[in-house]
BAPA-262230 format. One record per residue: x, y, z of N, C-alpha, C, CB in turn. Coordinates in steps of 0.001 Angstrom, whole numbers, plus 500000, padded with zeros to 6 digits. Glycine has a CB too. Layout:
XYZXYZXYZXYZ
...
! end
This chain:
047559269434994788048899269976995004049056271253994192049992268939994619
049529272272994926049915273489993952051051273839993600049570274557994316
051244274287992617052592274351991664053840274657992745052473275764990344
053374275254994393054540275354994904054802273929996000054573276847995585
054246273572995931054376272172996511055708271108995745052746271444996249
055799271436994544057083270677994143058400271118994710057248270740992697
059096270389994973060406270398996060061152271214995376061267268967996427
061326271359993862062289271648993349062327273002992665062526270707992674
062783273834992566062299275336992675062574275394990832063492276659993991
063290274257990286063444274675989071062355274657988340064311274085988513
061455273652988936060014273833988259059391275040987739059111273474989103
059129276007988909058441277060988656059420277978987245058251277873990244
060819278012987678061516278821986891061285278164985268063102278870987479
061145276916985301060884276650983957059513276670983000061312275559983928
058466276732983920057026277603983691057533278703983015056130278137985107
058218279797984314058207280923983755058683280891982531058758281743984412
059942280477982392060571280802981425060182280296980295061639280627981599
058973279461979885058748278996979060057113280038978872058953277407979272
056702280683979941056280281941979793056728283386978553056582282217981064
057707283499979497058435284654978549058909284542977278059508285092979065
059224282965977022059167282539975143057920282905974727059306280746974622
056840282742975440055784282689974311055826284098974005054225282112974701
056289284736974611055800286386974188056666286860973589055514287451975241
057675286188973461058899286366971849058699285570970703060568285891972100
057848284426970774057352283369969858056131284393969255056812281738970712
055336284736969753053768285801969486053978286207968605053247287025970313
055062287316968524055680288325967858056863288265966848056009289027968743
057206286706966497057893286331964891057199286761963925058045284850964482
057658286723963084057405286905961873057453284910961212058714288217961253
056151285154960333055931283151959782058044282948959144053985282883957322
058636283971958454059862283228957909060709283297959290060676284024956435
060818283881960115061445283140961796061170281800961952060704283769963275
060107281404962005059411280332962439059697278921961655058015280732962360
059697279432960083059684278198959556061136278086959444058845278004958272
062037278816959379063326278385959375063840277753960587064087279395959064
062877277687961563063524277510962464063283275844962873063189278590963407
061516275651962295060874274235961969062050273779960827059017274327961260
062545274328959883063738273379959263064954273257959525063946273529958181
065317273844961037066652273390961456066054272340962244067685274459962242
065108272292962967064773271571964233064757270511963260063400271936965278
064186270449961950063952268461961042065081268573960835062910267897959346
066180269246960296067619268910959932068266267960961093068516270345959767
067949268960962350068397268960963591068488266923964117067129270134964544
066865266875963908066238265676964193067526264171963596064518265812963229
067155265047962279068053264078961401069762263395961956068301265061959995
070146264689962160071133264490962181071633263610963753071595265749961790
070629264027964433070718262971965844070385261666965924069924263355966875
069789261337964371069064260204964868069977259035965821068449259526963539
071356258660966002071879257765966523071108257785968102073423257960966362
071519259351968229071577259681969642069964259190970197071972261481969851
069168259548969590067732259308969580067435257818969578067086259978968371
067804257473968849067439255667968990067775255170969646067698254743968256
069298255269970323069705254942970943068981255172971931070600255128970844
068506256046972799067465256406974232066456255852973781067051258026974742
065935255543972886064542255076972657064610253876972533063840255570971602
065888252907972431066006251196972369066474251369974265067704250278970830
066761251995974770067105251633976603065322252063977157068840253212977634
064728253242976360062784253313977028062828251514977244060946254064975255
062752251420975174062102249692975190062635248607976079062329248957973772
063748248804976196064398247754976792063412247419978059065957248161977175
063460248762978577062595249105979855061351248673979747062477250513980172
060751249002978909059122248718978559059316247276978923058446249030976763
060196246386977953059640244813977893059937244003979314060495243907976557
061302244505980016061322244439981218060189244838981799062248244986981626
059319245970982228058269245878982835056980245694982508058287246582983313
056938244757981610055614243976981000054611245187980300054655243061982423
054850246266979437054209246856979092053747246249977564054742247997979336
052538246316977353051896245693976105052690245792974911050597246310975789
052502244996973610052626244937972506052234246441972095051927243808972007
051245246726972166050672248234971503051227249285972174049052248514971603
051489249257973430052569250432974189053826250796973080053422249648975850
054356249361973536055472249579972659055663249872971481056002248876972631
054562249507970744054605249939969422054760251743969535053127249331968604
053699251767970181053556253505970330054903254492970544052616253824971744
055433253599971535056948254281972167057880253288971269057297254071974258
058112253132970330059129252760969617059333254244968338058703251072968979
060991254463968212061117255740967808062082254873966786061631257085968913
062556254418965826063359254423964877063290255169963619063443253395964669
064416254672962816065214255919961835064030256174961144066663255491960672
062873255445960406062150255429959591060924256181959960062047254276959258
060330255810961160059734257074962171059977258549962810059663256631963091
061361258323962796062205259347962484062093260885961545063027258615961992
062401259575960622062472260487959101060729261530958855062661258885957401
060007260556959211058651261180958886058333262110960027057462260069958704
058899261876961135058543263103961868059202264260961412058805262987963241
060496264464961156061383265537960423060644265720959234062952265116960094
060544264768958098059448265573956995057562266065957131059464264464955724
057420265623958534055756266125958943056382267972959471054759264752960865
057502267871960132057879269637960764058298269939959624059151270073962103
059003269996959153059063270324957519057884270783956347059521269099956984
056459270233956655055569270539956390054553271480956763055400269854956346
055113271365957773054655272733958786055071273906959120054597272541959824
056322273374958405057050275312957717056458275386956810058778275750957118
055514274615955827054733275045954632053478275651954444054592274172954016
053124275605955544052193275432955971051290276965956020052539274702957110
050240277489955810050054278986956063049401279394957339049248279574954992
050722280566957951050589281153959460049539281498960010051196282180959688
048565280958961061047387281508961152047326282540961948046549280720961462
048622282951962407048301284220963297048799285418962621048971284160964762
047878286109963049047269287411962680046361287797961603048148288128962501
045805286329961132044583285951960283043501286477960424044244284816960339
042760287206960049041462287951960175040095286979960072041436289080958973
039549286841961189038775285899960873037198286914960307038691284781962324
036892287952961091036523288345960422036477290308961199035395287321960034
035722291101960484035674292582960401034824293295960105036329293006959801
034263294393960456033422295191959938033690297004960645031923294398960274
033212297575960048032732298718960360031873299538960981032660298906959858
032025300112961862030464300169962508030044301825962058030443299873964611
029020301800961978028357303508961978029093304569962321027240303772962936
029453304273963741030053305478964321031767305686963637030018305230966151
031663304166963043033785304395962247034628303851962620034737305672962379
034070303538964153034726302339964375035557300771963569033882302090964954
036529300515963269037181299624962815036997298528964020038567300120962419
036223297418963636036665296506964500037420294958963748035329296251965396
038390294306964121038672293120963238039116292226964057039617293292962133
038526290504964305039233290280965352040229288989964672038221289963966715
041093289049964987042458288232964469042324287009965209044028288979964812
043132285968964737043960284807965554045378285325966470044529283633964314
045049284947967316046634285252968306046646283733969175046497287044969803
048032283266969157048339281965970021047794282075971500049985281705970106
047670280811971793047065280677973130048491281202974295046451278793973334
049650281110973715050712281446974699051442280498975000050320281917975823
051132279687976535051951278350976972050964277107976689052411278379978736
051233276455975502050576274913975606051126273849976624050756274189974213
050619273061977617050906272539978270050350270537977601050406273424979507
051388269353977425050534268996977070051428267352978362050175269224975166
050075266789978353050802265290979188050505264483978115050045264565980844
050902263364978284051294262315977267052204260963977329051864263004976408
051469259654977386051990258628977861053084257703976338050528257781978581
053932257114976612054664256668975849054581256424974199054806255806976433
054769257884974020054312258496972737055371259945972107052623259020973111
056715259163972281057363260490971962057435260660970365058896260563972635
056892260431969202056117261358968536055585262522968475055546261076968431
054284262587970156053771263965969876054803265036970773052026264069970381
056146264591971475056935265273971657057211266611970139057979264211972075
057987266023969013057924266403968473056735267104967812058457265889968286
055723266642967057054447267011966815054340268197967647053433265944967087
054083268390968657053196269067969121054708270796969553052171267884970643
055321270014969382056789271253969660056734272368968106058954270035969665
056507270891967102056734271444965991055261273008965394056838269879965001
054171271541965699052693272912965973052740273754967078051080272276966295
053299274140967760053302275564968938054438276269968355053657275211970863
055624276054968052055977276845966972055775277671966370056044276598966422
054836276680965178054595277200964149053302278675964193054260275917963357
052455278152965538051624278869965875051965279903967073050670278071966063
053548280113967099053615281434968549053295280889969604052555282791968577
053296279503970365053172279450971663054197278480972159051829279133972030
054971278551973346056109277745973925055086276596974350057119278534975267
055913275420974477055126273974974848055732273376976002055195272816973650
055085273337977173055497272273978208054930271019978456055437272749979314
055956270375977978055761268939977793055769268156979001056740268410976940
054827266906979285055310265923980272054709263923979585054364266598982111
056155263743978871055437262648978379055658261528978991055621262439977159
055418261513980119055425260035980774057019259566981097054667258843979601
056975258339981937057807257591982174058959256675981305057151257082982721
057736255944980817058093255151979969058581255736978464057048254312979953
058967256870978206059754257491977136060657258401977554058994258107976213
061155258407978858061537259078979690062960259494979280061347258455980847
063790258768978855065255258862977636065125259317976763065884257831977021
064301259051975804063544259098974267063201260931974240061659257839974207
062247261051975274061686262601975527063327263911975660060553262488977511
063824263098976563065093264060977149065795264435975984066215263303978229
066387263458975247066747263626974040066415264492972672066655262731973879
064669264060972577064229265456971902064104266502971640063849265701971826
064015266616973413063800267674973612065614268559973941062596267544974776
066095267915974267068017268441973908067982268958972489069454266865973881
067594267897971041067764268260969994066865269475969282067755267190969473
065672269461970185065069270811969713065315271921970160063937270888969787
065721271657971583066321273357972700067593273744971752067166272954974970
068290272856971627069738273513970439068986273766969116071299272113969977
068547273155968105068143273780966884067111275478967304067112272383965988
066337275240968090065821276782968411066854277624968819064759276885969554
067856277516969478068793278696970129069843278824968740069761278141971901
069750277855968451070589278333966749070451278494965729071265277883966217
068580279076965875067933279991965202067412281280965746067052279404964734
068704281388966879067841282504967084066893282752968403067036282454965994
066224281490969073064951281855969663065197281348971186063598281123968851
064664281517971502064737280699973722064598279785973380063508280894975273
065623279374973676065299277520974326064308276820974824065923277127975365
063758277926975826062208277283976780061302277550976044061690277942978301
061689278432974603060011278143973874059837276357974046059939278703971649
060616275623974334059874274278974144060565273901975599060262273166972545
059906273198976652060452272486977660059887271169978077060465273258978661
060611270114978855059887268815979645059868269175980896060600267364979584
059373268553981310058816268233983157058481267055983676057510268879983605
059433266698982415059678264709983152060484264358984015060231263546982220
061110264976984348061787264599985629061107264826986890062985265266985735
060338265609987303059507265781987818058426264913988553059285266316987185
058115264075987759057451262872987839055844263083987787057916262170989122
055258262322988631053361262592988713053443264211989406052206261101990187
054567264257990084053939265389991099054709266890990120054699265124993261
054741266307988910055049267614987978054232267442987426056179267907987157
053247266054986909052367266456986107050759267253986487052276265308985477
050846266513988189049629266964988617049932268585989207049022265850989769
051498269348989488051175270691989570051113271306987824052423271454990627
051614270859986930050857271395985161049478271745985560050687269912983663
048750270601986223047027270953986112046790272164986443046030270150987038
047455272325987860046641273743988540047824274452988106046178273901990475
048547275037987018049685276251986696048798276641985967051254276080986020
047944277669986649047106278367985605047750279733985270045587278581986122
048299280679986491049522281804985804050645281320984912050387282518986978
051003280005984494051592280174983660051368279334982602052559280252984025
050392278094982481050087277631981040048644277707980744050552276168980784
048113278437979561047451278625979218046321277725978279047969279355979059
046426276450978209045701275575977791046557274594977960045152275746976610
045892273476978191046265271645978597045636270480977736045624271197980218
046582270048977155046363268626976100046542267648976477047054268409975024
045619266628977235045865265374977367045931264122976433045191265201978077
046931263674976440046711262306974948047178261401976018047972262288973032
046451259942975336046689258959976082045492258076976478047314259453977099
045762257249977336044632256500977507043349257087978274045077255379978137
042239256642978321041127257105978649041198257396980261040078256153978172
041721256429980845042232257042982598042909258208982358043433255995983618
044309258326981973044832259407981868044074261019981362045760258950981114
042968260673980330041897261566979992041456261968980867040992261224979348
040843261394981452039264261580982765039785262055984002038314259892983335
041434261697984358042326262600985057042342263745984628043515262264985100
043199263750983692043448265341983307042178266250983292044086265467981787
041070265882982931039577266774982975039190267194983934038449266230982646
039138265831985376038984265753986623039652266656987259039220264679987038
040794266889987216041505267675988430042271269066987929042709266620989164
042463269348986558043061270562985962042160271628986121043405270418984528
042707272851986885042150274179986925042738274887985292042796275066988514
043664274266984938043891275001983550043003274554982520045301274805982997
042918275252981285041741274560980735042189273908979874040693275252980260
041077272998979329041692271661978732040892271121977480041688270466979887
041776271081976235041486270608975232041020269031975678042618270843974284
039722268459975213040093266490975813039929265872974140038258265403977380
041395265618974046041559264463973244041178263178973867042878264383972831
040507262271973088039486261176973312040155260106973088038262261179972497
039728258807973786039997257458973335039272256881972165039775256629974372
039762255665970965039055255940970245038229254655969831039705256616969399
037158254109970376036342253093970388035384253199968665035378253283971944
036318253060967677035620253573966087035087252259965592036877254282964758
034134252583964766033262251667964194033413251987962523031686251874964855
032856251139962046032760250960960797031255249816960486034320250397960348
030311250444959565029305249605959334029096249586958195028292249777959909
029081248130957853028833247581956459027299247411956129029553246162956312
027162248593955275025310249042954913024879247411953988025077251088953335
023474247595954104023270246659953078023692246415951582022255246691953045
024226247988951000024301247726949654026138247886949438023192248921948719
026902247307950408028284247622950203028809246598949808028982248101951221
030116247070948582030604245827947925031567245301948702031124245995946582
031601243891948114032849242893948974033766243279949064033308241723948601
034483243814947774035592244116947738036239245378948289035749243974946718
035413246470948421035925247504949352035402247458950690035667248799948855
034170246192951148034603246172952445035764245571953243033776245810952888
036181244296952414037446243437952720038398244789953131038097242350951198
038728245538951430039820246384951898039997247373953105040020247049950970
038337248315953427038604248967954317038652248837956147037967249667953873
038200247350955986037880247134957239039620246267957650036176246134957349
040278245696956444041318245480957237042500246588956886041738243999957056
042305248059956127043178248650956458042704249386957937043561249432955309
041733249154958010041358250041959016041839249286960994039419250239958602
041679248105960936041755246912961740043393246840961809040926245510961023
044617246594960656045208245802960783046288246767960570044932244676960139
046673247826960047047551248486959716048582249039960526047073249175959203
048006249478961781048595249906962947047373249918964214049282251409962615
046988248845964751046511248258965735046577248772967456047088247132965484
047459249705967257047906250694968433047492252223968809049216250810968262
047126252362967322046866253999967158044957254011967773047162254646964914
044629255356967395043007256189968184042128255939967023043008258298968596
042364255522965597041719255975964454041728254790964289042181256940963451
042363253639964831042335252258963944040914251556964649044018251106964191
040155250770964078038870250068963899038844249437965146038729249074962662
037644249349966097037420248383966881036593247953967365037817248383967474
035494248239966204033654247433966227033364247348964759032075248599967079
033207246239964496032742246311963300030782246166962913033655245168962709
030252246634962439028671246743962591028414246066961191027942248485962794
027421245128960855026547244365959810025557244535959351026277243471959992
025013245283958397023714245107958306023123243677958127023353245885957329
021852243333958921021926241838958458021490241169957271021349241183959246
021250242145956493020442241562955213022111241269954220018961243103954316
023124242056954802024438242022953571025122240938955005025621244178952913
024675240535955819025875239499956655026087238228955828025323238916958339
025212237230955442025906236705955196026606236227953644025515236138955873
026466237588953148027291237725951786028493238182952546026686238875950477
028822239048953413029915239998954184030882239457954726029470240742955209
030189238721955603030829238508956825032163237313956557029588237983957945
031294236402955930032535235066956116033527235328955383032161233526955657
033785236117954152035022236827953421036110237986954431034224237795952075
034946238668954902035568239946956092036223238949956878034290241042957192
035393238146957913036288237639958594037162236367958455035778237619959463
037435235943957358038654235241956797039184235937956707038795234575955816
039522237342955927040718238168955432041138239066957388039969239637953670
040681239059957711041111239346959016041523238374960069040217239986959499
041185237123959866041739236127960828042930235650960264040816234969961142
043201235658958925044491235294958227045530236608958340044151234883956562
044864237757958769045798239086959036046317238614960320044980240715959152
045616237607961708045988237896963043044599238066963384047025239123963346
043889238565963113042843239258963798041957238039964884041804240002962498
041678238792966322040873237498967016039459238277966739041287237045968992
038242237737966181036869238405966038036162238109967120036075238020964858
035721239006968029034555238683969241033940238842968715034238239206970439
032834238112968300031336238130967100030173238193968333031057236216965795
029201238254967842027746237957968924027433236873968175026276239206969079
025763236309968563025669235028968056025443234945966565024649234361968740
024796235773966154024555235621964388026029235637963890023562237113963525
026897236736964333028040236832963680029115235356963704028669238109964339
028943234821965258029114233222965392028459232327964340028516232743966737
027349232641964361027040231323963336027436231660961665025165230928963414
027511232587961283027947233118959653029814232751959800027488235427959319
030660232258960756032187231732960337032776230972961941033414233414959727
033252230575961428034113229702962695035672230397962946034400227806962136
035785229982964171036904230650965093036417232113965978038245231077963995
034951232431965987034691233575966695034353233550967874033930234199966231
035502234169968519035256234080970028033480235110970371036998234985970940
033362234704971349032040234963972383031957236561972299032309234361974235
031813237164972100031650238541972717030725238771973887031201239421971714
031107239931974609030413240279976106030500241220976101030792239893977357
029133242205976501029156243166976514030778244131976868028100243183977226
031725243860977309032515245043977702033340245114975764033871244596979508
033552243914975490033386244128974032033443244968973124032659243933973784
032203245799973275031602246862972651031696247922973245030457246720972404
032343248028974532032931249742974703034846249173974895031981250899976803
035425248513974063037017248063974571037232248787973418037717246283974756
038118249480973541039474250270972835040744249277973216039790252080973597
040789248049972126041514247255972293043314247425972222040936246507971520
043477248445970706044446248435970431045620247889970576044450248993970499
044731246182969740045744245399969012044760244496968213046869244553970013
045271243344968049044564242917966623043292242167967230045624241773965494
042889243045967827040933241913967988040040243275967905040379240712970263
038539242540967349037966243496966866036290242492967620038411243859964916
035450243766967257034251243070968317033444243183966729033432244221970184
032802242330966445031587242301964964030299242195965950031701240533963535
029494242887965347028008242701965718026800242595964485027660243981966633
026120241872964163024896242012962987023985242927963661024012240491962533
023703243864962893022239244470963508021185244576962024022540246400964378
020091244914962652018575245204961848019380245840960577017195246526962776
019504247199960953019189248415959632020496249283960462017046249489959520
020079250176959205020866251693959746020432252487961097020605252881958576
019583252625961475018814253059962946019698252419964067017068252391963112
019548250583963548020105249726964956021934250006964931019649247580964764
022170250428963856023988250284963868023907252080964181025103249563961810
023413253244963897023550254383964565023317254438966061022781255211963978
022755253534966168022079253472968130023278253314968234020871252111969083
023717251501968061024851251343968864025818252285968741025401250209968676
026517252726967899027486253778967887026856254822968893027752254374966359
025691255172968462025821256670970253025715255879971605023946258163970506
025017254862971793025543254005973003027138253771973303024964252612972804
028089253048972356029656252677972845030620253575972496030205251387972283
030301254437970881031268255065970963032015256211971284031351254947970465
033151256722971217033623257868972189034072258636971293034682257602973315
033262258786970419032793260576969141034458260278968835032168263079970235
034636259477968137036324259488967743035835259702966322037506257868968074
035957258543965141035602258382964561034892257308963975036091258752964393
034107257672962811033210256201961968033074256673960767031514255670962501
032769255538960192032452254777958874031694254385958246032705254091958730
030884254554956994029985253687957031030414253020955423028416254388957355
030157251776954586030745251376953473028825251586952653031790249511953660
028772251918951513027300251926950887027899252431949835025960252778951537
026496251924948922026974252602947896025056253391947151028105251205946737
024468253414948943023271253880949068023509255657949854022378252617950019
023484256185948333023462257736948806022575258096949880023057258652947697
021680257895950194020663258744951278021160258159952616018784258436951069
021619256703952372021782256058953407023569256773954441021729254325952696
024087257098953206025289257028953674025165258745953689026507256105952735
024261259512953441023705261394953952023113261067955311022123262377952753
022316259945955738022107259678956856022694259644957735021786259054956920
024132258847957785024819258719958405025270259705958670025340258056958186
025999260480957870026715261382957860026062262894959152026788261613956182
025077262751958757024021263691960037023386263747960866023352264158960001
023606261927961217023173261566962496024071260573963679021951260931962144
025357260508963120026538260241963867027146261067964613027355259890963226
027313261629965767027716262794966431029225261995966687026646263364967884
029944262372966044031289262280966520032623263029965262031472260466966813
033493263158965948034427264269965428034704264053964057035762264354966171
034821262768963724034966262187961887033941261499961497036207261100961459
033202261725961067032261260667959770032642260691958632030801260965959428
032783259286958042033293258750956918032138258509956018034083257552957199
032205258223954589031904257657953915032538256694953009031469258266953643
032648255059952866033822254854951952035134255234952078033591255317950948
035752254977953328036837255264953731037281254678955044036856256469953696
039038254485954877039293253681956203039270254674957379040768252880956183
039403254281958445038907255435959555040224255970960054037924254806960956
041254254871959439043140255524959218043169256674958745044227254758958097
042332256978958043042461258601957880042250259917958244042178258818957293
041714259544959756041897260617960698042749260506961022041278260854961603
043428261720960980044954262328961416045448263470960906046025261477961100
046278264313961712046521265569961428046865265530960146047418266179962218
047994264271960036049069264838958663048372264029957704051020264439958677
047424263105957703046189262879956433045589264352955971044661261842957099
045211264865957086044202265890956905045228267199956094043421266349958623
046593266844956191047189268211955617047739269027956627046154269080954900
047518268682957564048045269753958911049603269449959504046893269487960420
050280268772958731051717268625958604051922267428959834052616270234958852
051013268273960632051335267131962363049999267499963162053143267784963735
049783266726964210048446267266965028048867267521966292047182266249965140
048068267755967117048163268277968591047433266836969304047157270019968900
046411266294968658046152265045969234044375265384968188046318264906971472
043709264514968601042096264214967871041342264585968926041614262529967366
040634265910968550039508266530969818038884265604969696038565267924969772
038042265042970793036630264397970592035368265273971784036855262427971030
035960266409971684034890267208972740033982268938971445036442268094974696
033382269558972235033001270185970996032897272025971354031382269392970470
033680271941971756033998273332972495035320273353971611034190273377974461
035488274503971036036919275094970459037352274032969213038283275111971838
037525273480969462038016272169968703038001271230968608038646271898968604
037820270360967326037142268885967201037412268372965912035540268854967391
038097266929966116039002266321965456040229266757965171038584266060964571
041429265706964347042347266505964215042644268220964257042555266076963338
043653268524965725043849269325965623045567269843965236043181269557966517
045097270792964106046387271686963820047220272633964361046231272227963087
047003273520963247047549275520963456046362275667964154047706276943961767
045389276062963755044462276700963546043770276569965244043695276132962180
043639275342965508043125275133966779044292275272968018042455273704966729
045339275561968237045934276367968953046404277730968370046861275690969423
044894278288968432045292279708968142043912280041969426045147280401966064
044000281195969698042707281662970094042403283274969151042767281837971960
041793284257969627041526285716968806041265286732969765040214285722967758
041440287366969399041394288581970012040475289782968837043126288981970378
040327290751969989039644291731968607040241293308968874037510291810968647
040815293636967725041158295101967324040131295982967281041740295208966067
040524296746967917039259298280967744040335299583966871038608299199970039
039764300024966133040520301331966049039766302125965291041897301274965487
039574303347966079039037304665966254039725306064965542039050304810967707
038971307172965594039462308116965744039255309068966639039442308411964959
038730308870967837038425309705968887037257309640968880038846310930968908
036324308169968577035059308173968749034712307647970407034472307273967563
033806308157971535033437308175972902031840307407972281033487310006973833
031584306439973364030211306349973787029352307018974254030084305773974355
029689307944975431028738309010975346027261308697976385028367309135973645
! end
């Protein structure tokens, strides 16, 4: 379908016009910008009634139409979630402007000045399933970085979104700036999200977040080009020489903390020489969290209550409280499996064997490798980036949490004095 195929002519006008912001957004100055990121968190604040309120009629909706435990978690917006989204944009007025950043420069013989800068991509376009979070997030990073954002976050936040996006179109116009630097296209429905794909005259890069269908769509059929944020099938492997006590801790902050999110745990790997010191502590402190363990058979016979695992197991991005354990050989057999199931999100490994855990580190191809750490800590605003755009897992432009920095693109300055090629 092409962008003129939608019935409704306001579509196109709101492309445009979310066009012509970016090219008044380009050209702020960073104190425009961040004052304007601290009316929009004031802004936030001060709506919260209005906001919860649309975001308890989404849920209402959600549980009426049988949408999961972990959906909902995702699309649940209260005061306390709230608050941290207003102090993550808040952080991102702190944040330092990457445009017009010199990445780098030289001189050439003839005198030539060449330097090529960061300049915003223009219109971010992003889809996004019941997750109005990166509503904000991602309004707050195009902002901050000079580019207007057209949003389409799904159905199922469909109140929740409208609302946001009301409270951010007023805090921008009463700083000053277009309204359509930020717009939705949820009303619209599929047949707004599938003309986003092919609006290549007017959005200039496409962010898909969401589930792995929704991914492999957006890749599949977008003529615009496309950042692919990944689903996140993460592992964590307990080396032979890792202690009890920080594997207990990291495998159930990593497992149990928020069970819904891309970064939270959902293979756990054994070396087998540390299983059965490991295992029957790990998986007590996780079955007393909730946790259901799909074990294989060694991992079956080292504790009771472990369901069967089957192969689909080991490629499920469960997101909720079950986790797949496997024992393997060595470090070789737990790096295989990870490039066999997982989807370059992130991993882990627990040791307290330096070479082992340099190993890892350079032979795991995926966007985060850990050492000694929960895999909760991929994320924009872990990483310092106030808020993210979503977790690259591709390796073109950008990969892992992305910030400022990765919705920028560059350009390059020439300047002369009347030097000809000749």
């Amino acid at each position: 379908m092409s962008i003129t195929d939608v019935a409704a002519p306001s579509f196109v006008e709101k492309l445009s016009a979310a066009k012509a912001a970016s090219t008044v957004l380009a050209t702020l100055t960073a104190d425009r910008k961040n004052a304007a990121l601290r009316a929009v968190a004031g802004a936030l604040l001060a709506a919260e009634s209005r906001i919860v309120e649309a975001n308890e009629r989404d849920l209402a909706a959600a549980r009426e139409a049988g949408l999961s435990a972990s959906l909902r978690d995702r699309l649940r917006l209260d005061g306390d979630r709230l608050a941290s989204l207003a102090a993550a944009t808040e952080l991102v007025a702190t944040l330092v402007d990457p445009v017009g950043e010199t990445v780098r420069g030289r001189v050439l013989p003839n005198g030539l000045r060449l330097d090529q800068i960061r300049v915003p991509f223009g219109v971010v376009g992003a889809i996004y399933e019941a997750r109005p979070n990166v509503t904000v997030d991602i309004a707050a990073l195009a902002l901050k970085s000079g580019n207007a954002a057209v949003l389409r976050g799904g159905s199922a936040a469909l109140h929740t979104n409208a609302v946001l996006v009301e409270v951010l179109q007023e805090a921008l116009v009463a700083s000053g700036l277009p309204a359509h630097a930020v717009v939705t296209i949820d009303e619209f429905g599929r047949e707004g999200a599938t003309s986003l794909m092919t609006a290549r005259e007017h959005v200039d890069v496409l962010v898909p977040r969401g589930s792995a269908e929704l991914i492999r769509t957006v890749v599949r059929e977008s003529s615009v080009p496309v950042i692919e944020t990944g689903a996140g099938v993460v592992h964590v492997f307990l080396d032979e020489s890792a202690e009890l006590e920080m594997s207990v801790d990291i495998v159930l902050d990593a497992k149990t903390t928020r069970p819904s999110v891309c970064n939270a745990l959902e293979t756990l790997l054994v070396h087998e020489a540390a299983a059965p010191r490991l295992l029957p502590p790990v998986i007590a402190a996780l079955q007393a969290a909730g946790v259901t363990v799909h074990g294989d058979e060694r991992t079956r016979s080292l504790a009771d209550g472990v369901v069967a695992a089957t192969e689909a197991d080991w490629a499920a991005e469960y997101m909720s409280l079950d986790l797949a354990v496997a024992v393997v050989p060595d470090l070789d057999a737990a790096t295989a499996h990870i490039a066999r199931w997982s989807t370059h999100h992130t991993e882990s490994i627990v040791t307290n064997d330096h070479a082992a855990a340099e190993r890892f580190l350079a032979e795991v191809d995926s966007a985060v490798v850990m050492v000694n750490a929960s895999t909760r800590f991929t994320d924009g605003g872990e990483f310092g980036f106030g808020a993210e755009v979503g977790i690259s897992t591709q390796k073109l432009h950008a990969r892992g949490p992305m910030g400022l920095g990765e919705l920028t693109s560059s350009k390059w300055v020439v300047r002369g004095s009347g030097q000809v090629r000749g």
